[in-house]
C-alpha positions as CSV (number, residue, x, y, z in Angstrom):
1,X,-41.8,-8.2,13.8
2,X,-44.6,-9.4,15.6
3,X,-47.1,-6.6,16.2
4,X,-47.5,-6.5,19.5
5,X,-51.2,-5.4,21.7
6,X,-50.6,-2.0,23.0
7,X,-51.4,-0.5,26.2
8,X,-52.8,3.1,24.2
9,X,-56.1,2.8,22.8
10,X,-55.1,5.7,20.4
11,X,-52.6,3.2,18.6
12,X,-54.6,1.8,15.2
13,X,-54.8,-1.7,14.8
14,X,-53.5,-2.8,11.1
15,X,-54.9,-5.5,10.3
16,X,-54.3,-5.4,6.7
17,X,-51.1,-5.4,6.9
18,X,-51.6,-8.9,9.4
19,X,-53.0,-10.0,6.4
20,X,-50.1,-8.6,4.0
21,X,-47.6,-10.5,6.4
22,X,-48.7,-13.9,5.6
23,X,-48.7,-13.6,2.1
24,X,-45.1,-12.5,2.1
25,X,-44.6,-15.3,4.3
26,X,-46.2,-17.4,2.1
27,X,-44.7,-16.6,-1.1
28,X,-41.4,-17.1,0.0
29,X,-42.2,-20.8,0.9
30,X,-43.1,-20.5,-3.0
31,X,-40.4,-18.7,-4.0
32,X,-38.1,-20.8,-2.6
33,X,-39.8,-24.5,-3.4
34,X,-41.8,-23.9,-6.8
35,X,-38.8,-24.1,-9.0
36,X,-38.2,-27.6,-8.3
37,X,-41.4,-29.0,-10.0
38,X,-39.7,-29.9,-13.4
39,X,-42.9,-30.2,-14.8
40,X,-43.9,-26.8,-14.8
41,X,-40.2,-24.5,-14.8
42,X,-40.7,-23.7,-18.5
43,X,-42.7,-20.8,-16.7
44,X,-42.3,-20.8,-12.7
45,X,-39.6,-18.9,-13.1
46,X,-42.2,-16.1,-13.5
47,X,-43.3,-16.7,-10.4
48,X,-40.6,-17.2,-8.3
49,X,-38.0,-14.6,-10.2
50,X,-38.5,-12.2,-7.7
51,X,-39.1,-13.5,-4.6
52,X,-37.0,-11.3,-3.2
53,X,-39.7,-8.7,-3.4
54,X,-41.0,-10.2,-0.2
55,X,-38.0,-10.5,2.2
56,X,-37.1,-6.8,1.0
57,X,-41.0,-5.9,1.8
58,X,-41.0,-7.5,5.2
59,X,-38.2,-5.8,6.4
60,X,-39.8,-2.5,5.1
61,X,-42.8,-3.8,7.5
62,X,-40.7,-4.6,10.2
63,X,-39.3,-1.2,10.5
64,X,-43.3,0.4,10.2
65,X,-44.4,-1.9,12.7
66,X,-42.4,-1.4,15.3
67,X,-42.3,2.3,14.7
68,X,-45.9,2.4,15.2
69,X,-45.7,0.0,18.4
70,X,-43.0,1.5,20.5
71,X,-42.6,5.1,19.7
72,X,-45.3,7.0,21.7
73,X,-46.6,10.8,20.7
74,X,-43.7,12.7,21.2
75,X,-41.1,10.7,19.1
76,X,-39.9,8.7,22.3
77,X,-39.8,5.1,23.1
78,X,-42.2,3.9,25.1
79,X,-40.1,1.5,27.3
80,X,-36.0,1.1,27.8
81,X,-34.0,0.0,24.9
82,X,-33.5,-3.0,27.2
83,X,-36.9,-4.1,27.5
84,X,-37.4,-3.6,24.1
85,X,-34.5,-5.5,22.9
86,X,-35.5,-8.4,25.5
87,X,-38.7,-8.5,23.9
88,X,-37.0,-9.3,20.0
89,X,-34.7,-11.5,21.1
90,X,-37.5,-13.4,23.0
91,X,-39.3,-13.7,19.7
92,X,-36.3,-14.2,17.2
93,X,-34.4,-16.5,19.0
94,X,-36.5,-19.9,19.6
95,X,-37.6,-19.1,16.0
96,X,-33.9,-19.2,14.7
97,X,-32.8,-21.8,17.7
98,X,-35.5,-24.5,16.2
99,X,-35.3,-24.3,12.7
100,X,-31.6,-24.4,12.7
101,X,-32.1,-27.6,14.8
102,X,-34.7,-29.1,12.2
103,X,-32.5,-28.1,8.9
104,X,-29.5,-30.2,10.9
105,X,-31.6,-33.3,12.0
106,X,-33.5,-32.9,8.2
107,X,-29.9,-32.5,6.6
108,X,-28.1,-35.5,9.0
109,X,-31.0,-37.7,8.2
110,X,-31.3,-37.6,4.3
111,X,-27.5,-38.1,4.3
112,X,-28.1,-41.6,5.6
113,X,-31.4,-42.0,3.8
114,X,-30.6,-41.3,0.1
115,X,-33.1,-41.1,-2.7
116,X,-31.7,-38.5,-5.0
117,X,-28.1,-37.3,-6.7
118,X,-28.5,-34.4,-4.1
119,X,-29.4,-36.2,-1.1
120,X,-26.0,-37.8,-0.9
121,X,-24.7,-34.8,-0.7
122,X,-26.7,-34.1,2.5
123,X,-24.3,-32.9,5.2
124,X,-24.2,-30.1,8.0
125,X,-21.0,-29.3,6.7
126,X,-22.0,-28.9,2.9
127,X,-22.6,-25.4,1.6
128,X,-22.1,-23.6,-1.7
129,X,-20.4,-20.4,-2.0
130,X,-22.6,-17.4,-2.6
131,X,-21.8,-16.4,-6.2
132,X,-23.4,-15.2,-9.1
133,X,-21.0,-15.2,-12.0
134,X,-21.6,-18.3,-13.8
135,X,-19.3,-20.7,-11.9
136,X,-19.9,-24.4,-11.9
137,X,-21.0,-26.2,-9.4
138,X,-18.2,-28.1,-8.4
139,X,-16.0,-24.3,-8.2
140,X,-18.6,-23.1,-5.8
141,X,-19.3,-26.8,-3.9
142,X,-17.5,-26.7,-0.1
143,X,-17.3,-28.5,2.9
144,X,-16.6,-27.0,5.7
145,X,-13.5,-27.8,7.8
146,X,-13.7,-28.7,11.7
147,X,-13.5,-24.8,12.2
148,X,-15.4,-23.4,10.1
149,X,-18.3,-25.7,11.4
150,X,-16.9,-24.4,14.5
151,X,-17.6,-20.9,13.4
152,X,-20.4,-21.1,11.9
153,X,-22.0,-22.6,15.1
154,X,-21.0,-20.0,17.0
155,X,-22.2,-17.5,14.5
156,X,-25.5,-19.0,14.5
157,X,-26.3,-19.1,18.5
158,X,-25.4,-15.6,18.3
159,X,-27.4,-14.4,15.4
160,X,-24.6,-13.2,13.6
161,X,-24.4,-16.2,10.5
162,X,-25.8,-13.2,8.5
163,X,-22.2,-11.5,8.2
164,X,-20.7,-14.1,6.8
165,X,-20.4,-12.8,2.8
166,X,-18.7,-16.4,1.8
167,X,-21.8,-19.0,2.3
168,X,-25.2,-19.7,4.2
169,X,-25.0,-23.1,6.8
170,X,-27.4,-25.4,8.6
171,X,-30.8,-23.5,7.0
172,X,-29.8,-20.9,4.5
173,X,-32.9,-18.8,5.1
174,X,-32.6,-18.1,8.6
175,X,-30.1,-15.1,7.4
176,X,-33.4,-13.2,8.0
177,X,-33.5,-13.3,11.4
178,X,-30.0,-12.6,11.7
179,X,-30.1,-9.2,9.6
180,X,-33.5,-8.4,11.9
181,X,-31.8,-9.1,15.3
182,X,-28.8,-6.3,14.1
183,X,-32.2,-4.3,12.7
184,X,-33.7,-4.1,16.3
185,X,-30.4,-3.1,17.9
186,X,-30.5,-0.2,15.7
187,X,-34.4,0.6,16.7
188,X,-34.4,2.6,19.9
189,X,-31.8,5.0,18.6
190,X,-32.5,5.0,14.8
191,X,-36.6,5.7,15.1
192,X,-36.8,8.5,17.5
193,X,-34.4,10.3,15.7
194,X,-35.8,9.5,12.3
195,X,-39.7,10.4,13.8
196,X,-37.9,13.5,14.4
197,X,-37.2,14.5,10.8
198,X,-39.6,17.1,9.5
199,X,-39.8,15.5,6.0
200,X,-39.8,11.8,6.1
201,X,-40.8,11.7,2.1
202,X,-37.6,13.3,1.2
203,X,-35.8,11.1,3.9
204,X,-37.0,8.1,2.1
205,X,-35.9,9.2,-1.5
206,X,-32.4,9.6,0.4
207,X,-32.6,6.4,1.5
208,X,-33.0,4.4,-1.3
209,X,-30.9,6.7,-3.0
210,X,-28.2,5.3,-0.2
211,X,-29.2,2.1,-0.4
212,X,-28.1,1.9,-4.5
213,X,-25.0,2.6,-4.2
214,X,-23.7,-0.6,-2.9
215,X,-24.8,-2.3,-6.2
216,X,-23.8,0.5,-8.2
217,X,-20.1,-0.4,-7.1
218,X,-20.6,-3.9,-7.4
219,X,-21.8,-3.8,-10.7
220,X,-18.9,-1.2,-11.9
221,X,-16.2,-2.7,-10.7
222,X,-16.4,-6.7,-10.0
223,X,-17.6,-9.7,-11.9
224,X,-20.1,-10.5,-9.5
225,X,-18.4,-13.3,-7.2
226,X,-17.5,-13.6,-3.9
227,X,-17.7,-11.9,-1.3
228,X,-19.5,-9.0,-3.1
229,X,-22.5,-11.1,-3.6
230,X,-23.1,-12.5,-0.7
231,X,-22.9,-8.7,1.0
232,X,-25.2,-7.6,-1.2
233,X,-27.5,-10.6,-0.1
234,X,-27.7,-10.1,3.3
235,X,-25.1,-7.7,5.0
236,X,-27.4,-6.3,7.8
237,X,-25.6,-3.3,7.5
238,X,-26.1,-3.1,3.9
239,X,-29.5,-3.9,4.2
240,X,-30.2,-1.7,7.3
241,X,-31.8,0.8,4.6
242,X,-35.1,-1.4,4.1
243,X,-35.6,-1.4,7.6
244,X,-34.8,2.5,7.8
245,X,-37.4,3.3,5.2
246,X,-40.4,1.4,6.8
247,X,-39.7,3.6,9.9
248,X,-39.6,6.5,7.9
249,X,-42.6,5.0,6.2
250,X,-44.4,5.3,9.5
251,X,-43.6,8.3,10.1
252,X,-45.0,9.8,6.6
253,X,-48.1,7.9,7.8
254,X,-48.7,9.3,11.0
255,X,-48.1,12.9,9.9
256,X,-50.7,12.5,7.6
257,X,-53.1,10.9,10.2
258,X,-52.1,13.9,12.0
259,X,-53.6,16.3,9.4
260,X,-56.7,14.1,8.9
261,X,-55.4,13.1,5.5
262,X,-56.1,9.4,4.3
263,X,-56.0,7.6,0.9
264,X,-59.1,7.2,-1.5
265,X,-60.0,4.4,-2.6
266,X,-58.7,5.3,-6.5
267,X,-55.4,6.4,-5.2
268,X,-55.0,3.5,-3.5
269,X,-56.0,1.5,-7.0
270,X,-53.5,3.5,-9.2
271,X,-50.9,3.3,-6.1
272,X,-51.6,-0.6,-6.2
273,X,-51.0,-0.3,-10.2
274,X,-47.6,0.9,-9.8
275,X,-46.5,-2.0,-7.9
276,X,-48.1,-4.7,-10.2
277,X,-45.9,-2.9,-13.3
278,X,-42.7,-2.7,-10.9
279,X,-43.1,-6.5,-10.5
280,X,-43.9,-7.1,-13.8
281,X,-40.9,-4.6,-15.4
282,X,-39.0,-6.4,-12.6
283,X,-39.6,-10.0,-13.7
284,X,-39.3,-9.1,-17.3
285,X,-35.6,-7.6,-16.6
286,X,-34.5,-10.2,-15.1
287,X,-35.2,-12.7,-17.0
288,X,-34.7,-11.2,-20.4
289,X,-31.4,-8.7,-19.8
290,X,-28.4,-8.7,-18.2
291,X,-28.0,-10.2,-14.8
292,X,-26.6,-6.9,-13.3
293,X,-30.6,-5.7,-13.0
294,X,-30.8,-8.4,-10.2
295,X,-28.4,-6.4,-8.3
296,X,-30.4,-3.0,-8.9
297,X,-33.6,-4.8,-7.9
298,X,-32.6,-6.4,-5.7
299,X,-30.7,-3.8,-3.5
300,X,-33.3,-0.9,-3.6
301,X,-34.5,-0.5,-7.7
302,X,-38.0,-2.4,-5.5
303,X,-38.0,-0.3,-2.7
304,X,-40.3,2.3,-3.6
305,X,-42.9,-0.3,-4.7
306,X,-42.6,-2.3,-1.2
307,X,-43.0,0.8,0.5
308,X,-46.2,1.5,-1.8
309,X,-47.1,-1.6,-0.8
310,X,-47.5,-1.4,2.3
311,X,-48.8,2.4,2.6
312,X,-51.6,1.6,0.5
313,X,-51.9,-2.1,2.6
314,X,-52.0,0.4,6.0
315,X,-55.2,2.4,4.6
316,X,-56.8,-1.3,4.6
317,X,-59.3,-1.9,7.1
318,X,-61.3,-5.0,6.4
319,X,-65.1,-4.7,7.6
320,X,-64.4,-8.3,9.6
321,X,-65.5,-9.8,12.5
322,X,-63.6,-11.0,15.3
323,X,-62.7,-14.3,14.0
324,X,-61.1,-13.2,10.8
325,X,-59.5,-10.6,13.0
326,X,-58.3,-13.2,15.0
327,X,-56.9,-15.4,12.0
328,X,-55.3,-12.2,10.7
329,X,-53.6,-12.3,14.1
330,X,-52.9,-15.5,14.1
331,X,-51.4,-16.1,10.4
332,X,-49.3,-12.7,10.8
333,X,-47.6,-14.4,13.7
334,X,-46.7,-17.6,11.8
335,X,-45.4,-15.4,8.8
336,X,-41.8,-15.4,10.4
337,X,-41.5,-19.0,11.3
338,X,-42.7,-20.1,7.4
339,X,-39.7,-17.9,6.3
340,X,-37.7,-19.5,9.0
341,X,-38.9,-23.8,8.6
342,X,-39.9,-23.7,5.1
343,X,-36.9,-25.4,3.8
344,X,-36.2,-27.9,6.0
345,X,-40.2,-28.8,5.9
346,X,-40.1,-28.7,2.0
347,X,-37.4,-31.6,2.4
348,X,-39.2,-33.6,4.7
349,X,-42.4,-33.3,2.6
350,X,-40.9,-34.0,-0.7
351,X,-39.2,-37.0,0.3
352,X,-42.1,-38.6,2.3
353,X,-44.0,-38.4,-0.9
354,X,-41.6,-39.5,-2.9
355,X,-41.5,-43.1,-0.4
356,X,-44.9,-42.9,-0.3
357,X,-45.0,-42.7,-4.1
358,X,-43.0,-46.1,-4.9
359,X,-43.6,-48.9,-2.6
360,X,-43.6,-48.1,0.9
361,X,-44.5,-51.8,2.1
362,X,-40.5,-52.5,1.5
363,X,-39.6,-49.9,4.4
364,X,-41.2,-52.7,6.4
365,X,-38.1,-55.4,5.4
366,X,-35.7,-53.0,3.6
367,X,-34.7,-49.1,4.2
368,X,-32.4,-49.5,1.6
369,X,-34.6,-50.9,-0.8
370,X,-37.6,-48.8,0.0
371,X,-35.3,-45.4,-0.8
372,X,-34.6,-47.2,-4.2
373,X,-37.7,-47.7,-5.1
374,X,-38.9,-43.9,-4.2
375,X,-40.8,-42.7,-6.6
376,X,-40.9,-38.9,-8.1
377,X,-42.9,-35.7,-6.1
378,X,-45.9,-34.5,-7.8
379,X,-47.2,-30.8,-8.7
380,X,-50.7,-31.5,-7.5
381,X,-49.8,-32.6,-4.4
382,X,-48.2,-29.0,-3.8
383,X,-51.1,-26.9,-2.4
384,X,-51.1,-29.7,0.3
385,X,-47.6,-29.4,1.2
386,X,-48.3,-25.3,1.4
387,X,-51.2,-25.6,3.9
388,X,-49.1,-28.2,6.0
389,X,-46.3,-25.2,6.0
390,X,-49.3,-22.7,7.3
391,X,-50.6,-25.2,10.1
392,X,-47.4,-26.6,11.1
393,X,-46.0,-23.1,11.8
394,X,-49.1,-21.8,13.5
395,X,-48.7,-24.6,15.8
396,X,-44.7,-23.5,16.1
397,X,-45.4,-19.9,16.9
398,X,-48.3,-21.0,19.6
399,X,-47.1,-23.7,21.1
400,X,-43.3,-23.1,21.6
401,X,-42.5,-19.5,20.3
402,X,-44.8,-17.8,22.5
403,X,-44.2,-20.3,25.4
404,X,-40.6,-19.6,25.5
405,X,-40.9,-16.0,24.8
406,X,-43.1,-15.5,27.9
407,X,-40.8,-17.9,29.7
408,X,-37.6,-15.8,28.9
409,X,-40.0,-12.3,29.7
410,X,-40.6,-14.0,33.0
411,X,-37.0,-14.2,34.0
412,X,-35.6,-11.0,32.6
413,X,-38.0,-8.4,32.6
414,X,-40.5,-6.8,35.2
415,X,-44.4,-7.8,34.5
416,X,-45.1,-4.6,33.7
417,X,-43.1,-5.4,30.7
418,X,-43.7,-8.6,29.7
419,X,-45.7,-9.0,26.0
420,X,-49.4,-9.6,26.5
């Protein structure tokens, strides 16, 4: 997903849509953390309703980035398949590879070290089953037997955890980066042939139209349990369509470079409109009608406002210098890893406030007795745990992602290749 220098000077630089990647990044670290603040959850839920907005939305991007990047002027890739996949898994994998680590050490350590109810149910093999027809947790509650920890081990150095419909292990969230390793094995067939369509407007409405019918079936003929839910959540195959569309996206966009047509400034107002009410309609469904509207929002209802979204985010082109370009650059790239470490970060933060919080002097005589005395976490101290989330996975991407990227480039592909 990273968007990648280009040897063409022809190819535009977006760097609105740098911009746009960090605050998807970013409000999935809130969508996924806010809620627990009891404090404020007579009304976060407005906020953190739809967070799936953003996953959806940086898939959508995924597919219009790469499009843009690796397809040159004649609807061909501009490198082998195999270069190009080297190149992904380079950038996915240490990602993946060190938050899964994290999330275990995180998970193994606040097993031992218990300061709430839920801590002492900390465990690598602990996992709920994905399910959302009103079961209670102790139906859904699971432990995982010698082979299914087996399993799911295996699945996760092979970035296929995400085709498991049952339940998420070690960190939850990294089913991302499982769907958009199966994503870029699609890429070097799916995207020339899709450039190739003369109409990618009505290809899009076909799409999405596609892309409902999963849920449609789900809601008509199951009470919403397993493993229906969990395919909706993050089948790749099933969400292979968001991914589809943002190439398609691209193409719609280039054609009308082509032509010389852009986007003025009130279209891209009223376009920007539409999105705020689908959000807004989108919130309000779900949280005052029947849960099946999560289903149809969440499986392609949304689509045609991400994909607004971003078209209207494209036309951007910020009058900045080369610094903010640079930071643009720079917080795009950590957008993946804050999807990715978020979690395991959140736990780390919360619980070091919470020691810090009650009397911290007793860690010096008793671990026990310092955990007891933990006090609570605090919703002002939020905005500091979010920009320790930003730096900490700027320093990730920088200082081990792209190290090991170019160190796997260096043994499998020629220089010519090799990422700048």
């Amino acid at each position: 997903m990273e968007k990648q220098a280009v040897a063409s000077k022809k190819k535009e630089r977006f760097i609105g849509l740098e911009w746009l990647r960090f605050w998807l990044g970013l409000y999935i670290v809130i969508f996924h953390t806010l809620h627990t603040y009891k404090s404020i959850s007579g009304w976060s839920g407005y906020i953190t309703d739809i967070g799936f907005f953003s996953t959806s939305a940086f898939f959508v991007l995924s597919g219009f980035l790469l499009a843009h990047v690796y397809l040159d002027d004649r609807q061909r890739m501009r490198e082998p398949a195999r270069s190009f996949l080297i190149k992904r898994f380079s950038n996915l994998y240490p990602i993946h590879i060190g938050a899964v680590l994290l999330a275990m050490a995180v998970s193994t350590l606040i097993g031992y070290l218990v300061i709430t109810e839920a801590d002492a149910n900390a465990s690598i093999r602990f996992v709920l089953y994905d399910t959302n027809n009103g079961s209670s947790l102790e139906s859904i509650t699971h432990y995982m037997s010698n082979a299914e920890l087996a399993l799911s081990a295996f699945l996760n150095l092979t970035l296929m955890h995400a085709w498991n419909p049952l339940y998420l292990t070690f960190n939850p969230v990294t089913w991302s980066i499982s769907a958009l390793f199966f994503f870029y094995l699609t890429f070097p067939w799916m995207a020339p042939w899709l450039f190739r369509i003369k109409s990618p407007f009505k290809a899009m409405l076909v799409v999405n139209a596609l892309y409902l019918i999963p849920p449609i079936i789900v809601i008509a003929y199951t009470d919403y349990g397993m493993p229906e839910t969990g395919i909706l959540h993050r089948n790749p195959l099933i969400r292979l369509p968001e991914f589809l569309a943002g190439i398609l996206l691209c193409s719609f966009y280039t054609k009308r470079r082509a032509l010389g047509l852009s986007m003025g400034r009130a279209a891209q107002w009223l376009a920007l409109l539409f999105v705020a009410i689908c959000i807004v309609v989108g919130v309000w469904l779900l949280r005052h009608h029947d849960s099946f509207w999560y289903y149809l929002l969440h499986n392609g209802l949304l689509l045609p406002a991400q994909l607004t979204l971003i078209f209207v985010v494209a036309h951007w082109s910020p009058s900045s210098g080369a610094g903010m370009r640079r930071l643009a650059h720079r917080l795009g790239g950590a957008s993946l890893p804050m999807f990715a470490l978020h979690v395991p970060l959140f736990v780390i933060f919360t619980r070091v406030e919470r020691v810090l919080s009650g009397e911290p002097s007793l860690c010096l005589t008793s671990i026990r007795q310092c955990m007891d005395a933990a006090g609570d976490t605090s919703i002002w101290l939020y905005p500091v745990f979010l920009l320790f989330t930003v730096l900490f996975c700027m320093m990730f991407q920088e200082n081990f992602v792209l190290r090991v990227r170019k160190w796997v480039q260096g043994k499998l592909l020629e220089p010519e290749r090799r990422s700048v």
